[in-house]
Each structure stands twice: as C-alpha cells, then as structure tokens.
N, C-alpha and C positions, 0 to 999 in steps of 0.2 A: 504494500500500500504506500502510497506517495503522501509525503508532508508541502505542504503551499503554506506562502506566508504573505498576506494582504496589508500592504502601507499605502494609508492617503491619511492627512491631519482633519481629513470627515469623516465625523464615526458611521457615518449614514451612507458612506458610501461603501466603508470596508463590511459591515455590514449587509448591505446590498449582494455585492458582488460575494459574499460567502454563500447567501441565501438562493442566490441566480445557479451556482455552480450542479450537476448533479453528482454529488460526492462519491455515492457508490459505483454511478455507471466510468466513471473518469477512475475510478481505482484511486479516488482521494481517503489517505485513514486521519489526516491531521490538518486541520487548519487554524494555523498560525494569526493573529492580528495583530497590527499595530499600528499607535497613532503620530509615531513619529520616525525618523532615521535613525534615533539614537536608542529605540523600543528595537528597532528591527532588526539594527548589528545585534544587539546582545541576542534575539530569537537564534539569528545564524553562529552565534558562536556555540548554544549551547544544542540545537537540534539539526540534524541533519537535513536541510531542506531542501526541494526538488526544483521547485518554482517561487519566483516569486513577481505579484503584482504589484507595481507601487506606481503613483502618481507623480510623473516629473518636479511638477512645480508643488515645492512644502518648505515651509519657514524653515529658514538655516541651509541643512545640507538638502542638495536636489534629489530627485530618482535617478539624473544623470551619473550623479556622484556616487549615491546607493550602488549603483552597476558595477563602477570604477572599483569600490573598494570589496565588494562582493566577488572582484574576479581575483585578489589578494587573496581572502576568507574560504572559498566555495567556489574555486573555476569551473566546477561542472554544474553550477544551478542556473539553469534557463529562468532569462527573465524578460516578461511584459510589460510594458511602457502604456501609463494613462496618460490623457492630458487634455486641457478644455482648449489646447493651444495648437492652430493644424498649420504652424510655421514649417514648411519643408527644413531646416537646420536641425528642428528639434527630429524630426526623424530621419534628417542623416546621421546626427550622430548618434541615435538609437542604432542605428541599423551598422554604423562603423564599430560601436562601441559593443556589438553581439548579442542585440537587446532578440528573442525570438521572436518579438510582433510589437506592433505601436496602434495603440488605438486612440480614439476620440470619443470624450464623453459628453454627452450621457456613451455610455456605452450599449450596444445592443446583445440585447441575453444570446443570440445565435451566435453574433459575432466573438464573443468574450467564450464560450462553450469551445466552439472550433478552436480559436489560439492556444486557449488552455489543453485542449487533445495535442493540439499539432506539436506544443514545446512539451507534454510529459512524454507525446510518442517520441522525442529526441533522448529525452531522459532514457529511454528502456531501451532504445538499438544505442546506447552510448554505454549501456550496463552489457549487452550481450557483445557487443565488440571486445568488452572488459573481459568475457570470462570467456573468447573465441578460443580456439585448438592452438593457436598462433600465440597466442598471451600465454595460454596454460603450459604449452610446450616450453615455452620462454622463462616461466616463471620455474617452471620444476627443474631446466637446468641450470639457474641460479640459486637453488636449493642441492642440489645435487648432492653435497656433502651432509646433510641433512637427511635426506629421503633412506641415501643408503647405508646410513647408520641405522635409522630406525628399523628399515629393513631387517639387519642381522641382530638387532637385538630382537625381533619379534621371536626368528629362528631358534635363535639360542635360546628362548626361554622355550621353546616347542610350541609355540601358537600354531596352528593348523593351518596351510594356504593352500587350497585348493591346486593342482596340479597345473592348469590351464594359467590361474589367474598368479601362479610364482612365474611359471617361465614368460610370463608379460609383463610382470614385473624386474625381474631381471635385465629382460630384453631391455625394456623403457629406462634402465636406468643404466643400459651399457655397461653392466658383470659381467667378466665374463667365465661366468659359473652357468652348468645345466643342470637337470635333475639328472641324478645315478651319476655323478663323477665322482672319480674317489678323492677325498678332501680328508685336510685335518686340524685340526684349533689348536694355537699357541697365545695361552694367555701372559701376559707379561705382569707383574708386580714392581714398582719402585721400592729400593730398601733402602738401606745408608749412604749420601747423607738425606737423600731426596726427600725422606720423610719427614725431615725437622721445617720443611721450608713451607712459607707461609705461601695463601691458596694461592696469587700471582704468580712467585716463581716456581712452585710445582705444578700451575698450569703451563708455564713455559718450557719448564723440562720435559711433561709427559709430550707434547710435539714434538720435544726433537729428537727424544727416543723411539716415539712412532716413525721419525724418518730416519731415524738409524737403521729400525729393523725393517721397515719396506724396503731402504736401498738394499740392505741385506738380501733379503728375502727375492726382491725382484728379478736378482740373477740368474733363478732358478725355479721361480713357481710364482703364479697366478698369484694377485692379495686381494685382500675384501678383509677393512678393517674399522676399528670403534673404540669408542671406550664405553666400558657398562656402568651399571648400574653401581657396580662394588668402589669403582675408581681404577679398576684392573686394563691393562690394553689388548685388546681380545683381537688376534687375525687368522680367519680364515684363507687356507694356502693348499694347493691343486699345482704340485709339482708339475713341472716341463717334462714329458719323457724324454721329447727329444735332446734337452741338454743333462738329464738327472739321469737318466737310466738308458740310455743307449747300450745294447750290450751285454747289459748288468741285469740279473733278474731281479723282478716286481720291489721284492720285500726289502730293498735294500735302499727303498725308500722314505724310511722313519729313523735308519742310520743318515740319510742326507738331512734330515730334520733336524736332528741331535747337533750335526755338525753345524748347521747352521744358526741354530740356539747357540752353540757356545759363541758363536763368531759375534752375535747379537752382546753378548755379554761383553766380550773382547772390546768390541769398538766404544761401549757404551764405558767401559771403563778408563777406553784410552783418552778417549775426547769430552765426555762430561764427566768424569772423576768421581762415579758413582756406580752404585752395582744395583743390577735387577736381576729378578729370579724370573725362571722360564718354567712355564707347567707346558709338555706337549699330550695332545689325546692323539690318541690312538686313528690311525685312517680309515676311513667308513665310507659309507654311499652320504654324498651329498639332496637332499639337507637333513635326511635321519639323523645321522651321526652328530649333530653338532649339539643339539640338547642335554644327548647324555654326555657326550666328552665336555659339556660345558659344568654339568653339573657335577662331574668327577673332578674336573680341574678347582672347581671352586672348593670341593670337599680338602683336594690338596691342599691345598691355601691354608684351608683353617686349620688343619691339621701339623702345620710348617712354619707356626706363626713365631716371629722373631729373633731368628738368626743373623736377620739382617745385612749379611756380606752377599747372599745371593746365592741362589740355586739353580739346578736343571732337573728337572723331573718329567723321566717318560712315565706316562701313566700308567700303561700297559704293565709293567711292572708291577706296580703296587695298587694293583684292581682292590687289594684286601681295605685300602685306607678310605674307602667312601659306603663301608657298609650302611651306615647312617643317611638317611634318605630326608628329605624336609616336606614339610604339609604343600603340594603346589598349589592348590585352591586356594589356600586359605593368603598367599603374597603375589597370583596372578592376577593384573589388573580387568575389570577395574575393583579394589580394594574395598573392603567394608569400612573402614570410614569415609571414603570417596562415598560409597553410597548414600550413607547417612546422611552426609553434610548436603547431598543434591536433595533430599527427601524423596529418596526413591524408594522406599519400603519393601516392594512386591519384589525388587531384582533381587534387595539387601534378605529378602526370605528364600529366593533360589539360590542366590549363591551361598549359605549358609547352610539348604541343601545339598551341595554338590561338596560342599568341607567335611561336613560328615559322612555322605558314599565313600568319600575317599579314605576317611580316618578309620573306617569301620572294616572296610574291603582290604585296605593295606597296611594300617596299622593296628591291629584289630586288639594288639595285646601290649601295648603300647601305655604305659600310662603317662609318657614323659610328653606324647603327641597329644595327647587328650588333655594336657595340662595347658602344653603348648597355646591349645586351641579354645580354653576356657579364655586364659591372660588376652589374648587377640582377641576375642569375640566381646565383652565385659572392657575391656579398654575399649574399643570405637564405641558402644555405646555409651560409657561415662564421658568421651569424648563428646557425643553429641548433645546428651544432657546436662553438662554445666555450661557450653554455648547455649543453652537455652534458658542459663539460669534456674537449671536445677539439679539435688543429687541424685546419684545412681538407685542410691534406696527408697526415695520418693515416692519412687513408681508403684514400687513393694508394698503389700499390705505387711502391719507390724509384725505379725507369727511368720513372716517368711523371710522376712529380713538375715534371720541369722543362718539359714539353708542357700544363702547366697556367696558359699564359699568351697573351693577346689573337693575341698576333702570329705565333705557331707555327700558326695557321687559314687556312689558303688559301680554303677553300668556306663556305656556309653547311651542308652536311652535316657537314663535320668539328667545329663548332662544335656542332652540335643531336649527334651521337654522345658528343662527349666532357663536355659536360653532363650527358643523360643516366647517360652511364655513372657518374658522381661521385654522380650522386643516387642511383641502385639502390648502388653500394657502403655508402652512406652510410644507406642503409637498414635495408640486411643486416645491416652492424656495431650500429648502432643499437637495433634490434631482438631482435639478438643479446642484444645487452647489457642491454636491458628482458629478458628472458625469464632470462637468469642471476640478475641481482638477485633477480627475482620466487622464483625456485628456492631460491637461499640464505635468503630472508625467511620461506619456508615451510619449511625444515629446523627453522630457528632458533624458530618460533610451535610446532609439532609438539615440539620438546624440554622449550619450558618447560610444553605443556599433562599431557604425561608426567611432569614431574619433580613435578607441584604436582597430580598428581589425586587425593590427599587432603586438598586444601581445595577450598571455593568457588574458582570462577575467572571471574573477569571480564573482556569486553572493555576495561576500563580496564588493569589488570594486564596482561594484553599487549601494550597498545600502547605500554605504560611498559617492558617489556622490551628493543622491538623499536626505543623513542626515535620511533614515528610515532603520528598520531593515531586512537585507535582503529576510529570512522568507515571510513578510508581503508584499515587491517588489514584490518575485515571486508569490504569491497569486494573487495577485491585478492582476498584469499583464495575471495572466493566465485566472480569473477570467471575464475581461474586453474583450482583444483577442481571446481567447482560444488556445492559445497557449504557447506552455510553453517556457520561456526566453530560454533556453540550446536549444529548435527546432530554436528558430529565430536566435541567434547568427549563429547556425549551416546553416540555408537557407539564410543569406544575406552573410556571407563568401562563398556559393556554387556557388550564385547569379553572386558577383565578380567575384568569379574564372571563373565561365565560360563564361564572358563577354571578359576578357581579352586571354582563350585561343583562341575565334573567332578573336579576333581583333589587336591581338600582337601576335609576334615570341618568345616571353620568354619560356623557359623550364619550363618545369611542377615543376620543383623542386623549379624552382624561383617563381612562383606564391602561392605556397603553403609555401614558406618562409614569402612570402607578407602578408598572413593570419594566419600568425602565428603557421604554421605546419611547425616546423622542420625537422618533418620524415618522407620523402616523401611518403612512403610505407602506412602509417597513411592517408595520404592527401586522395588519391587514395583509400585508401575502404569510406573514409566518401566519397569521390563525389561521386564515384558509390552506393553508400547508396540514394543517394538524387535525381543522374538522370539516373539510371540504367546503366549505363555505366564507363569504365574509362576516365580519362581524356584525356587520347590520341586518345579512340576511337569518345570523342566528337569532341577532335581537327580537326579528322579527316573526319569526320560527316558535320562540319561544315567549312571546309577549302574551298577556292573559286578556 
C-alpha cells in the first residue's frame, strides 16, 4: 500500500483532495497532511512517502522548493504541483524540476485521480526495476562473501537442501563443489598469543591466517571457507587429482592433508609469530560428510582445550574422542528464545516437540541431556517472563511452585508435561494481559477522539495522549477493530451529525462547524460519503 502526503496552507483544500482520492482503488494505505513546508519535511523524514501533492504558492518556503529539497530527503517520491497560477514558468520549472504533473485549481476530481494513478504507476515499475534479475544478480554478487559463508555454515550444521535446489545454489554462487565429491573439513583454532588480543586485532589476525591457509591450500585443492559460529576457521577442501594424486593411489590423500596442515602451521608461525591448531575430518561424499566431520572436529576442540602452542589432529584416528553427542534441536535455529521473544507460541510448542523425539529416541538414558534440556527450556522462558515484567513462578499456582525443579522428575514424560504445562500457562497469562492492555489503550484513544471532535484531530495528537508512537496507535487499533482510526473519527463525527440534524433546528453549516468542518461544502460530501445522502436530504428524511 502507498503513503501520499497532501501540502497546501488551506485546510479545505488538503482536505478536499484526500476526500476526492479513491484510496482503496489507487492502493492508497496512508494519507499524510499538512499545512505547511515545515509540517511536510518533518512527515518525509519520519514516513516513507510515495507521492506527494502540494500547492506551489505557500507562505515562506514554495512547493517549488518542497520538490528541491525532497529530491535531497526522498529522490524517489513522485511529486504533483497545484496552483491557482497557469504562468507557463511555473510549469516549466515543475516539469524541469521532475514534478510528475502540474495542475490548476480548482482542480478536477478526474483530473487529480488520473495524475495520482499515473505518478504511483511510476512508483511501482520504479520498485520492480528495483528488484529486476539484473539488480538481484548484481546485488548477490556484491554479497558474494556473505551468501557463501552462510551457505557452509547451513551445511555444517546439516540443514537439509534439497538436491536440485544445492546444486543451484552452488552453481549461482560459482563453488566449485558438486554433490558426491569427495571432500574434507579442516577447522582451524587460534592459540598463543592470538588469544590475548582484543576483538580488533584478533579480527585482523583471523584474515590473514585464513589467507595463509587458502594460499596454502590453493596449490593443491579446491577451498570453500568461513568462520562459524565457535570463532573457529572452518575450510572445506576437494583435492586436485591431477596435481595430489597422479600416480599415487586414492588414500594417500589425507596424508596430502596432514602435510598441508602442518605447512599451515609452519607459515603461520613464520610470518604472524603465533600458533594455531589444525583439527582434519576425515574425506567423505560431499555435502554428507561435513556435518559429522564438523561435529567430530568440534568435539576435538573441546576435548584439547589449552595447550595453547598448537596442534594437528586427524580425526580419523581418535573416532573414540567425540563419543559424547549434543541435543541438535534443542541449538538449531530458529532457537527457543528466538521464538519466545517473536511470540510465536505454536512453533515454540513444535519445536519443543521435536527436542524431546530427539532426547527420548537418542538419549533415552541420559540424565545429563534431560538436565541439559530442562536449564535450556526454563531459561528462555524466565527469559521471556521478566521482559514482560514478571517471574518465572508467577505463572505457577502456589503447591507447584516447589515441583519446579531438575530433581522432582523421575521420567522423561514428567519432565516434557510439566514444561509444557508452564508454557500454555504462560501463555494464557500472557496473552491475557496483551489483550487487556490493548482494551484499556482503546477506551482511552475512543475518549480523547470524543472529547476533541470539535477540532482537527491527528494521529500525532493521539499518540501524544496515549505517550506511544503514532505508527504503532494506528496498527494496534486497526489490528484489534478493524478499522482504521481516520474511518472511526470519520463515522462517530457522521454518527453526531446526524443525531442532531433529526433532533435540532441548527443549520447544516452549524453542525459541521460543531465537528470540526469549517467548509460546509466539505461537510456535505463526507456525510453523503457515509449515508448516501446529503445532509439536508437526511434532515429531510427524517423531519417529523
């Protein structure tokens, strides 16, 4: 939906021209007014606007000038020129100046309908040129170092990509990796001194130990590399036969690994005066093999932890050191307090499902997983319930308060129940209390739009009442009702009005003064806007 924003220093005219518009058919969701240049710049600083109307000639700064500085602020918002002035100057330099149309007022409703299609249709081929194959293509290989890390960190945790949709992916990101080659992951660790240095220079060192070991590496195998999650430098490496193994049989390609690990170590000690440890997995089909060899390497890791001068370890070897397996549900994204904090409940109850199939099915006899997996579960939710300004045990009725702890669980069903059941209370209460708020925020907008419907009333003014930002007022409200603040203002001013032409002798022009329509002519198309008729034919409709 498109935001427009209406400047002339007559309120009767910006008014007008919002009322003339058909909002729905022109795919208008926002309309913006003001009664000045200096009202208008601040609308454009703080909302994204598509179009804008404003009237050349206004005290101070012009609509000429509006354009000027609008192409500073907002060079892509198409803008129409009013004016009661049909000097050929003022519409050359509308039309030099990139104005989309120049009109003449009064203006005519067909006329102002058509300009306003014709500049939001430039708006929408100006957003689809934006997002053309040409942009996208462009955009993705200025990302390029970006795309294909995330790529291999998907892998490496074993996310699933559909067969079709990896080698497109590959393709498109010029790897050159296929499915079924044989591949193998060497993760890297920095040790002494690299690890004393503050995150600056140990992001500087970890670069140019990744170009240590890619030049390394490059003389003899394919790279496809990252850094993960851990801080570790993780490369995927698809030896050359024809420079590695001409000659030589197959196997004697994790010997060329080994030696190249150390050479990695060698340069990195000659020329940055620091040692890193080399973990290699074992060579597999590409991209199977990478998940486990990543997850075996990682087990290395923790297993090796601070010797500090630096190591080589083939995996394959010490298969015994990663007997220990880790919960993958419970740290593959997206994350249980990621859930929480979206309020997304229903996901945060499957994936809470699928931690337990997995605890049950694979760790079944585990108490140290199940423990694991209480502390993880009971932290994101105390996490979510003191952002919300409450505790954990809250939620809890009092006799159960004290059953909310590791060691009162005999089973793992007693464990997956009473989790459960802490999240639905926590929901309910939750939810509850979203849906009260929302109630009192709407007593409280409903009183001041009553108390004040004898002046203008803006979405700014309310959101100044209600201490939120106006934006997130009219959401809520439209969100909660379905209706949008600008319909309701518009049907409880109608509501009045036609209360009092049934039940009083006041002039139309007094009633519409009452509600804050100065111009009676104005008054009169919004009431027949609301109850097909004018006001005098209701008067009349309804006279006794």
């Amino acid at each position: 939906m498109y935001e427009i924003l209406i400047v002339d220093d007559e309120r009767s005219v910006v008014e007008g021209v919002a009322a003339t518009l058909p909002c729905e058919e022109l795919k208008i969701g926002t309309v913006h007014k003001a009664f000045s240049v200096t009202d208008a710049l601040s609308i454009i600083r703080r909302h994204s606007v598509d179009l804008i109307i404003t009237d050349i000639r206004m005290p101070g700064i012009s609509g000429l000038e509006l354009m000027d500085k609008l192409r500073e602020v907002s060079p892509s918002t198409q803008c129409i020129l009013l004016t009661g002035h049909a000097e050929f100057e003022y519409a050359k330099r509308a039309i030099s100046g990139g104005a989309s149309d120049y009109l003449l007022k009064p203006v005519n409703d067909d006329d102002l309908i058509r300009a306003v299609d014709k500049a939001l249709g430039t708006v929408q081929k100006e957003w689809e040129e934006l997002v053309s194959r040409d942009n996208t293509l462009r955009t993705m290989r200025d990302n390029l170092p970006l795309l294909r890390r995330d790529l291999l960190l998907e892998l490496l945790l074993g996310h699933a990509i559909a067969g079709d949709a990896l080698d497109d992916k590959l393709a498109s990101l010029m790897l050159p990796f296929t499915q079924g080659d044989h591949a193998a992951l060497l993760l890297i660790r920095l040790e002494e001194p690299f690890v004393h240095y503050d995150y600056k220079d140990r992001t500087l060192l970890e670069y140019a130990v990744s170009n240590v070991a890619e030049e390394v590496l490059r003389e003899h195998c394919q790279v496809w590399s990252c850094k993960e999650a851990h801080g570790y430098l993780a490369f995927v490496v698809k030896i050359n036969v024809a420079k590695a193994t001409r000659g030589v049989p197959r196997q004697t390609a994790k010997e060329q690994l080994e030696r190249l690990g150390e050479l990695i170590q060698r340069q990195v000690e000659t020329y940055l005066k620091g040692a890193v440890s080399v973990v290699i997995g074992e060579e597999g089909s590409f991209p199977e093999q990478l998940a486990l060899s990543y997850g075996n390497a990682l087990a290395a890791f923790r297993k090796h932890i601070g010797r500090g001068k630096g190591y080589l370890l083939p995996i394959g070897e010490h298969r015994e050191t990663s007997a220990m397996q880790t919960l993958r549900q419970l740290y593959e994204p997206p994350t249980l307090p990621d859930l929480l904090e979206a309020g997304r409940w229903d996901a945060f109850e499957k994936k809470l499902e699928l931690i337990f199939k997995e605890l049950e099915q694979e760790f079944s006899s585990s108490a140290e997983h199940a423990f694991e997996t209480f502390c993880a579960v009971t932290g994101a939710l105390a996490f979510v319930a003191h952002k919300s300004g409450f505790g954990l045990f809250d939620f809890l009725p009092q006799n159960e308060r004290a059953s909310l702890s590791f060691e009162s669980f005999e089973t793992f069903s007693q464990l997956r129940d009473s989790l459960f059941r802490l999240a639905s209370l926590m929901r309910s209460s939750l939810e509850r209390e979203a849906a009260d708020s929302h109630s009192k925020l709407i007593h409280k907008v409903h009183r001041f739009i009553e108390d004040h419907l004898d002046k203008p009333i803006s979405l700014q003014m309310i959101g100044e009442c209600v201490h939120l930002h106006p934006v997130y007022v009219s959401q809520m409200y439209k969100s909660v009702t379905g209706e949008s603040l600008t319909d309701y203002m518009l049907r409880i001013r109608m509501e009045k009005s036609a209360y009092l032409l049934k039940t009083t002798n006041l002039k139309i022009y007094e009633i519409g003064n009452k509600f804050s329509y100065q111009n009676a002519p104005y008054f009169i198309k919004q009431f027949k806007k609301v109850y097909g008729m004018t006001p005098q034919e209701y008067k009349d409709q309804h006279s006794v």
